[in-house]
N, C-alpha and C positions, 0 to 999 in steps of 0.2 A: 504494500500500500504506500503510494507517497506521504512522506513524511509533514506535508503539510494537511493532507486529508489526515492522517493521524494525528496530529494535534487538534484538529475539528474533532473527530470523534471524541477523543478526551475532553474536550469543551462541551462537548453535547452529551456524555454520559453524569459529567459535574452538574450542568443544567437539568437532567431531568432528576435526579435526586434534590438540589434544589426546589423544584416544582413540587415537588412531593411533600418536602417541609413546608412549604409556602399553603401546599393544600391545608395539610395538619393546620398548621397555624390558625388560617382565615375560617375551615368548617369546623373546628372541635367547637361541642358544646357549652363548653365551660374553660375558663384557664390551663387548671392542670393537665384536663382533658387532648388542650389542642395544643398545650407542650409534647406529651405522649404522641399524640398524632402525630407531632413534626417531626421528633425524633425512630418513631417506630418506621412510618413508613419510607421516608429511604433511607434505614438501616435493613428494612426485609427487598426493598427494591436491590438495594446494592450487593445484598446476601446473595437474591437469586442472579443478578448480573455475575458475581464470583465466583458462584456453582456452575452453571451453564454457559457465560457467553463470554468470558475473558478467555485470552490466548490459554491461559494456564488452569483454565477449570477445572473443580473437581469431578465434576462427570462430565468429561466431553460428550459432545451430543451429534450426529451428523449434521453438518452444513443446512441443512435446509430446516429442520428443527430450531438449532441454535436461532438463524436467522429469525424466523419466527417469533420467537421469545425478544431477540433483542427490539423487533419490530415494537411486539406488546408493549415493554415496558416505554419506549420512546412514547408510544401512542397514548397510553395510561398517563404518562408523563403532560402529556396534553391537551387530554382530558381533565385533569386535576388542576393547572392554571386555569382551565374557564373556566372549571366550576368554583375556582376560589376566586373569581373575578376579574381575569385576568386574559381572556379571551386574545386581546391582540399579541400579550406575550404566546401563547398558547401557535398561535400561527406563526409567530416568529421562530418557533420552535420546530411545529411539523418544518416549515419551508426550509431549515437550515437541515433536518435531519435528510430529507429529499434529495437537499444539494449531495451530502454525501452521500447516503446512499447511490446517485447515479454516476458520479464518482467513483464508486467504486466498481459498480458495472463496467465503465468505459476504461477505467484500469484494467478490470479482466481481461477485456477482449482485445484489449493493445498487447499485453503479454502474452499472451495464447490461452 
């Protein structure tokens, strides 16, 4: 992968955990509540990102699986700034994870 698409991805795996605290934060029902929130969910987001879809996972997964998974949580990630109010971040988000995703497409098929 080029190394500057790889510093995107790492931007974009920080962002959607990010979004995920940001969720917690804005939907918990009560203070303590939406402390938990922010810190629960990406710590179980970044859990399953370091199980399945890092280089060095603990259960590798086939390609197409993995990808999958990494899709959901970008997506989740998403999903989670709108619904905490944040809708234009939310697309700022899908369109950057898009960029690279096709990015990485057009890398494949230039290397064979």
């Amino acid at each position: 992968m080029h190394p500057v698409n790889l510093a995107l991805r790492f931007l974009l795996e920080l962002a959607a955990l990010a979004a995920l605290a940001v969720w917690g934060l804005r939907t918990g029902p009560n203070p303590p509540a939406a402390v938990a929130l922010a810190v629960l969910a990406p710590l179980a987001g970044g859990l399953l990102w370091a199980l399945c879809v890092s280089p060095k996972a603990r259960w590798p997964l086939p390609p197409p699986v993995r990808l999958g998974i990494e899709l959901g949580l970008f997506a989740l990630a998403v999903l989670a700034l709108r619904q905490a109010g944040a809708p234009a971040l939310g697309g700022m988000l899908a369109a950057a994870v898009a960029l690279h995703q096709g990015w990485r497409v057009l890398g494949r098929r230039r290397h064979g």
